[in-house]
C-alpha atoms as an extended CHARMM CRD file, in Angstrom:
* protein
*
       147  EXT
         1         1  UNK       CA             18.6010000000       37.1870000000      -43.1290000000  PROA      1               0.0000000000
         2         2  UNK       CA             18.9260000000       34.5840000000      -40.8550000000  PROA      2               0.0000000000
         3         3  UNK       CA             23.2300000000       34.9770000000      -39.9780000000  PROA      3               0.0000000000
         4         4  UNK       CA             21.9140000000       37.8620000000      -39.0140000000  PROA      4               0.0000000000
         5         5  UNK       CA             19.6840000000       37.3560000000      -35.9790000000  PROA      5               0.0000000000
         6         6  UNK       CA             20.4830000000       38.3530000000      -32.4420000000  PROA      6               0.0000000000
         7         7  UNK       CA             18.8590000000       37.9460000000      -29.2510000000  PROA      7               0.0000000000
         8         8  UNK       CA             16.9490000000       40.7900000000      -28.0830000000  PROA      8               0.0000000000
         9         9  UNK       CA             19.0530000000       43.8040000000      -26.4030000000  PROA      9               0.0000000000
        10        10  UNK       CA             19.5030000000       43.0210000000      -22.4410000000  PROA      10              0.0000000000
        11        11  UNK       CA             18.1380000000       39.3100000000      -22.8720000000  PROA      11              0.0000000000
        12        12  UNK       CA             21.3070000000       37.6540000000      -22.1660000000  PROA      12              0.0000000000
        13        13  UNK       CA             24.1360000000       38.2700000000      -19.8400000000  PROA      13              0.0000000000
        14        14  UNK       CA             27.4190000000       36.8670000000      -19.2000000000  PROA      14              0.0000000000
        15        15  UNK       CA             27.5510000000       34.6460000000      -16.3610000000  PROA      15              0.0000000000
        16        16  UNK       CA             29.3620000000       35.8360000000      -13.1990000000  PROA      16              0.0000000000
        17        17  UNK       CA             32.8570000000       34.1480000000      -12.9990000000  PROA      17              0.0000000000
        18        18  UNK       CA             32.8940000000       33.0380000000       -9.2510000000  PROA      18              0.0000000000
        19        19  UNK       CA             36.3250000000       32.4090000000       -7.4300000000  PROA      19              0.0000000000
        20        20  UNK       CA             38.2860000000       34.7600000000       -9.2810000000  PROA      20              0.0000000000
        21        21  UNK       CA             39.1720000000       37.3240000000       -6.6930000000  PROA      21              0.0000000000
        22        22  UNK       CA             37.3880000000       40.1650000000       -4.6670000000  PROA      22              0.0000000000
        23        23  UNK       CA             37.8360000000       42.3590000000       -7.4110000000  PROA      23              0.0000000000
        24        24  UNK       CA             35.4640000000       40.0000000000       -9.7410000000  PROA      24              0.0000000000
        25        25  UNK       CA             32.9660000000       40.1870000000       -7.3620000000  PROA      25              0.0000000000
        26        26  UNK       CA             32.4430000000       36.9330000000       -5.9160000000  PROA      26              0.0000000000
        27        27  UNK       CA             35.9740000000       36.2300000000       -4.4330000000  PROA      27              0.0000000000
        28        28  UNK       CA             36.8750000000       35.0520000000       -1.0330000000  PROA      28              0.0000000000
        29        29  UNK       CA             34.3240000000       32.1310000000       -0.2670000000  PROA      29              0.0000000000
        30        30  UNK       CA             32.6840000000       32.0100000000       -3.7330000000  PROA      30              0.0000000000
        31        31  UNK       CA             29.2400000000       32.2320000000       -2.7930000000  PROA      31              0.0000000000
        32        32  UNK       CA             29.5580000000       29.2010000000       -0.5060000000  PROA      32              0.0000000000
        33        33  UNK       CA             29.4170000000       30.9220000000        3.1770000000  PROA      33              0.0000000000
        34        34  UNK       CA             32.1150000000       30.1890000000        5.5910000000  PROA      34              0.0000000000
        35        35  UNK       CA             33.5340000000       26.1970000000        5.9820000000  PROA      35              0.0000000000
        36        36  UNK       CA             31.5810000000       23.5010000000        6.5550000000  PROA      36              0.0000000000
        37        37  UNK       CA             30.5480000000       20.3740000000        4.8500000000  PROA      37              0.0000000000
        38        38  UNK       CA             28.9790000000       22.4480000000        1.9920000000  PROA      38              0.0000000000
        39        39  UNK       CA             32.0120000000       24.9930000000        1.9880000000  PROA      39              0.0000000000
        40        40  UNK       CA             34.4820000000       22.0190000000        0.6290000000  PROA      40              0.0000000000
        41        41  UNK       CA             34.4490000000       20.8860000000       -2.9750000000  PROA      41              0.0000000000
        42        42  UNK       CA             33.6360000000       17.3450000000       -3.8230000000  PROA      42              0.0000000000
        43        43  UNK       CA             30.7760000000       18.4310000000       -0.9880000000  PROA      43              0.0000000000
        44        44  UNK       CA             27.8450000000       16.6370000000       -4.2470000000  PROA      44              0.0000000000
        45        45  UNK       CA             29.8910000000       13.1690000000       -3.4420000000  PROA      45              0.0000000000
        46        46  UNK       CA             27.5740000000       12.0750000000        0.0330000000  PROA      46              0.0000000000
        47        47  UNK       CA             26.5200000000        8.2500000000       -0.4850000000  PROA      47              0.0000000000
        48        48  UNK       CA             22.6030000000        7.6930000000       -0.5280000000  PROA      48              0.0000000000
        49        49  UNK       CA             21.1190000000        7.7960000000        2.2190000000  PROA      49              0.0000000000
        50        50  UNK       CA             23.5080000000       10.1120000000        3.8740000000  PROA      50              0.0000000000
        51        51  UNK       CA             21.2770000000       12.3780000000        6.4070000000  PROA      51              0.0000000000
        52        52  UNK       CA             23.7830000000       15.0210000000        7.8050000000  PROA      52              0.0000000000
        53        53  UNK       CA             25.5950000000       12.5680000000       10.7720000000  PROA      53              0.0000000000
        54        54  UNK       CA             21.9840000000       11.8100000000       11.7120000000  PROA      54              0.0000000000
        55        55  UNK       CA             21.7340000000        7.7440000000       11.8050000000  PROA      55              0.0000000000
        56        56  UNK       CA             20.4640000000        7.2350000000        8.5980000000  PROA      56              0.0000000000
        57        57  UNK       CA             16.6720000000        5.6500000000        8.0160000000  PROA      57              0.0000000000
        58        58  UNK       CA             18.5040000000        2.2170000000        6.7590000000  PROA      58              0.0000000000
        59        59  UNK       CA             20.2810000000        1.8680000000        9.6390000000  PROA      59              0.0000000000
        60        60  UNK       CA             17.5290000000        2.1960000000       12.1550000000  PROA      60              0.0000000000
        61        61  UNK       CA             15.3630000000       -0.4060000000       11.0220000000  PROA      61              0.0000000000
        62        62  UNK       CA             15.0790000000       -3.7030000000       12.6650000000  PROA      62              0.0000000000
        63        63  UNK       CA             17.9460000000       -5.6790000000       11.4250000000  PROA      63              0.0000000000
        64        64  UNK       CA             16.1610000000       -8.6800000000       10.7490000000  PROA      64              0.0000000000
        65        65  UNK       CA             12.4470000000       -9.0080000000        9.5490000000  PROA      65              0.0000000000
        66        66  UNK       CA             10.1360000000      -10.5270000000       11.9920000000  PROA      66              0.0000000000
        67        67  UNK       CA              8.0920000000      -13.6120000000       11.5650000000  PROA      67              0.0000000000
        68        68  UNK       CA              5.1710000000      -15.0510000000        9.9340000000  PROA      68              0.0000000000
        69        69  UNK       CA              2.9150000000      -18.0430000000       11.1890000000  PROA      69              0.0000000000
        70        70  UNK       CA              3.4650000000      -21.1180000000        8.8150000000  PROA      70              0.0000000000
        71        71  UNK       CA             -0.2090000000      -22.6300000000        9.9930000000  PROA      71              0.0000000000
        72        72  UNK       CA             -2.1570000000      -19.4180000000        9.6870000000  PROA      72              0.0000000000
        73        73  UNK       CA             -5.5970000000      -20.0650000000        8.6380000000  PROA      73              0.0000000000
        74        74  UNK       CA             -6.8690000000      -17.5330000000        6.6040000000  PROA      74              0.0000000000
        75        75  UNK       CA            -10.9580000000      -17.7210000000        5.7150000000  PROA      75              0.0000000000
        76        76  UNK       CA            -12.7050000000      -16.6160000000        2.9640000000  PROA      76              0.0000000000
        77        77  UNK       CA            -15.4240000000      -14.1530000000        4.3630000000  PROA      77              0.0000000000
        78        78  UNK       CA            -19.2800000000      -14.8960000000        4.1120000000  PROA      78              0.0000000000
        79        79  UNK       CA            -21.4730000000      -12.5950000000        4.5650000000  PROA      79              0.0000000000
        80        80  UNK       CA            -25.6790000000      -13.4480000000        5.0240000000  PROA      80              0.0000000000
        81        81  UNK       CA            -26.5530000000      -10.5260000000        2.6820000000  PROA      81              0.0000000000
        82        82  UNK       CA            -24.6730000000      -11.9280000000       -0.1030000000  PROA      82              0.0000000000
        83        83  UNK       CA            -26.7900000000      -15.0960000000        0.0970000000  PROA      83              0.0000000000
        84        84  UNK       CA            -30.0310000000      -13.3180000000        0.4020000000  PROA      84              0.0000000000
        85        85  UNK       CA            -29.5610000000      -11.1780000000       -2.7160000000  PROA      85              0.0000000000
        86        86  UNK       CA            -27.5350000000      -13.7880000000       -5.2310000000  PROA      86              0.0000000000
        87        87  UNK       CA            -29.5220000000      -17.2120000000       -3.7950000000  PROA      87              0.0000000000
        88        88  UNK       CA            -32.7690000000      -18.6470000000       -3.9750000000  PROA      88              0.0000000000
        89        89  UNK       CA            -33.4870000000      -20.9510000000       -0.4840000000  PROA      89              0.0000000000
        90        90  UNK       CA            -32.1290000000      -24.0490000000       -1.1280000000  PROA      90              0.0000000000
        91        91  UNK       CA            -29.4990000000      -26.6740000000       -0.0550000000  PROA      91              0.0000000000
        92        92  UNK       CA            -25.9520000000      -25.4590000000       -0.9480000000  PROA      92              0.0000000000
        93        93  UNK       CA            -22.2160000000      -26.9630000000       -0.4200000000  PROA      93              0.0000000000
        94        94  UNK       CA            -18.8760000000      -25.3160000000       -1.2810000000  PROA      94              0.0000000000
        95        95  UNK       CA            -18.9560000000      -26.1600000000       -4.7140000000  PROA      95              0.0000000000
        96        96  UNK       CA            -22.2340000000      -24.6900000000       -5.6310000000  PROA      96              0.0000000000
        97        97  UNK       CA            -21.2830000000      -21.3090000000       -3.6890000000  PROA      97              0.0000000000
        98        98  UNK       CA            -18.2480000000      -21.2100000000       -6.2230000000  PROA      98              0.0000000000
        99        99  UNK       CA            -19.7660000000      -22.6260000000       -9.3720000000  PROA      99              0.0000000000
       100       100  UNK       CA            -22.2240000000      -19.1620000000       -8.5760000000  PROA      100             0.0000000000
       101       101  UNK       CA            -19.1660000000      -16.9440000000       -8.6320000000  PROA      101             0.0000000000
       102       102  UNK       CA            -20.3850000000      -16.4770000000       -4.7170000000  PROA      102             0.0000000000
       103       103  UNK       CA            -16.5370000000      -17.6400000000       -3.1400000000  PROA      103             0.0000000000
       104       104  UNK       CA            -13.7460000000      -16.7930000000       -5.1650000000  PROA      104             0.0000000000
       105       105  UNK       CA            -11.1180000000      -18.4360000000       -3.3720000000  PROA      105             0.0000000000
       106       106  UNK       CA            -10.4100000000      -22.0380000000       -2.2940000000  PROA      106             0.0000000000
       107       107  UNK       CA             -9.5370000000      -20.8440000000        1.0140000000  PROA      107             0.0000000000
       108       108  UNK       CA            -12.2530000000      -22.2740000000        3.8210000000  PROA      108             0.0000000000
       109       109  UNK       CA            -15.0450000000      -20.2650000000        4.3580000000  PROA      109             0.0000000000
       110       110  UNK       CA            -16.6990000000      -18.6390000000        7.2760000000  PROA      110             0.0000000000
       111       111  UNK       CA            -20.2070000000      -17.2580000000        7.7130000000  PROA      111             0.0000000000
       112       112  UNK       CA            -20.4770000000      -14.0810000000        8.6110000000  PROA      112             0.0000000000
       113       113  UNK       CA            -23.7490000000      -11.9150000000       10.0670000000  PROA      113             0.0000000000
       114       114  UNK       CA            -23.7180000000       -8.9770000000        8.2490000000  PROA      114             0.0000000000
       115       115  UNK       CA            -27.0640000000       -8.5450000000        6.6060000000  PROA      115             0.0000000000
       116       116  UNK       CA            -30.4100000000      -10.4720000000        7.0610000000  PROA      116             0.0000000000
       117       117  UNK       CA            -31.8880000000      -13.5600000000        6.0970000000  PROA      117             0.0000000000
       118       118  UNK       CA            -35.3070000000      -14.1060000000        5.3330000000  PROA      118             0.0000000000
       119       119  UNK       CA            -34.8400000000      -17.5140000000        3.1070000000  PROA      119             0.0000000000
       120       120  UNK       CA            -34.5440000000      -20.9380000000        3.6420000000  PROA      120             0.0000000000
       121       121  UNK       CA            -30.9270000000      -22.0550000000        3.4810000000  PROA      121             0.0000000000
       122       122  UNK       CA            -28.8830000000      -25.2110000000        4.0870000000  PROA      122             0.0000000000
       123       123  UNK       CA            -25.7030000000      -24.1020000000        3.8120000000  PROA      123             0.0000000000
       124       124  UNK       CA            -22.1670000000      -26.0540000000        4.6290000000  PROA      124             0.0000000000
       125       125  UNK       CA            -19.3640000000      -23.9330000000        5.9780000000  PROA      125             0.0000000000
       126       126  UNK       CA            -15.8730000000      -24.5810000000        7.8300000000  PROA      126             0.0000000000
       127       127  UNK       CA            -16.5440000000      -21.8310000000       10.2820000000  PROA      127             0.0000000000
       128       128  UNK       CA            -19.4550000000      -19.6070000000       11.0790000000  PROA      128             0.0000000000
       129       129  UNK       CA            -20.0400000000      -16.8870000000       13.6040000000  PROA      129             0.0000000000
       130       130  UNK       CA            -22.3530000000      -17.0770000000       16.6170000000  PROA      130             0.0000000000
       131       131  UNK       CA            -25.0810000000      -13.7840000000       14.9300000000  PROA      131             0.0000000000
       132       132  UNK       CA            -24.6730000000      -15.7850000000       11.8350000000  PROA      132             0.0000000000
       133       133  UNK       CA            -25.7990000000      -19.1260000000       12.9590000000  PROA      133             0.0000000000
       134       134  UNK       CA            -28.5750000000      -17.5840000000       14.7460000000  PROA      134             0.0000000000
       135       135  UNK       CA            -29.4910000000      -15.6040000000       11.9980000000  PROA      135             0.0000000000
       136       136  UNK       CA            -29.7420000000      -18.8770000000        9.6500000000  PROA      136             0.0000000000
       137       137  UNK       CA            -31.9720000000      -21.0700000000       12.1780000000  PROA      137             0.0000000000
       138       138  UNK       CA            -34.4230000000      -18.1470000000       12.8880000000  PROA      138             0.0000000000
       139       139  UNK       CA            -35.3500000000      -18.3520000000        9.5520000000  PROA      139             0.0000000000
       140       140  UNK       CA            -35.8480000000      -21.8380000000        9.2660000000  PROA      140             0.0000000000
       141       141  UNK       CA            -32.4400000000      -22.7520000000        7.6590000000  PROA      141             0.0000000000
       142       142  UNK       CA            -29.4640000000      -25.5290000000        8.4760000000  PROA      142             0.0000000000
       143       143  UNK       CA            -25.9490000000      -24.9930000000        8.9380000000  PROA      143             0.0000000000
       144       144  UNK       CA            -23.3330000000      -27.8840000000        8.1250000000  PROA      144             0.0000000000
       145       145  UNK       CA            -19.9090000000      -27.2760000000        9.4160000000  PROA      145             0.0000000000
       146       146  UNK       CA            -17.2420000000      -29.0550000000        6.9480000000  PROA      146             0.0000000000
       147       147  UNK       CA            -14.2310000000      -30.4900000000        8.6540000000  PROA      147             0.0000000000
């Protein structure tokens, strides 16, 4: 019957009664060593962040945050493999590279040389890098730099 279920014989135990005298076993310092920070009650109550006395991590960060460049220019990266594998040769501005999905952004764009070219492009760019440029004429192809 079920009021008459017990655990198993041996599976349980009482627990040990700590701080109740030498006699009990576990008298004196209670399992908690000799003094110290941890020997002292309330010893759960440290504030966040506490690290022993050590200066904590919060306090040895910079106390102010540094700067950032209001006239930063930040370009959206094109690359001259991109072009060869999504393009046929043609004549292309800024708006037909992102009606093509090809720019994402509306960030200004700069040409990159990663990759090879083997079409015919006329391409117009804010910004393009020196392999890039050279990469475009040698096969025939015109770069426009937007202002």
């Amino acid at each position: 019957m079920l009021h008459t279920l017990k655990p198993a014989h041996g599976s349980t135990q009482k627990r040990k009664r700590v701080a109740r005298g030498n006699s009990g076993g576990g008298g004196t310092t209670a399992g908690k060593g000799t003094k110290g920070q941890d020997a002292r009650s309330g010893k759960g109550k440290r504030k966040p962040g506490f690290e022993g006395g050590q200066v904590p991590l919060l306090m040895r960060q910079p106390k102010l945050g540094g700067f950032s460049r209001d006239r930063k220019i930040t370009y959206e990266p094109l690359n001259l493999e991109v072009l060869e594998a999504r393009l046929e040769g043609g004549t292309y501005s800024l708006n037909d590279l992102r009606e093509k999905k090809i720019l994402r952004t509306k960030n200004p764009v700069k040409l990159l040389g990663r990759g090879t070219v083997s079409k015919k492009f006329e391409l117009t760019v804010h910004k393009a890098s020196k392999g890039a440029k050279e990469a475009l004429e040698k096969a025939g192809g015109k770069l426009i730099i937007a202002s």
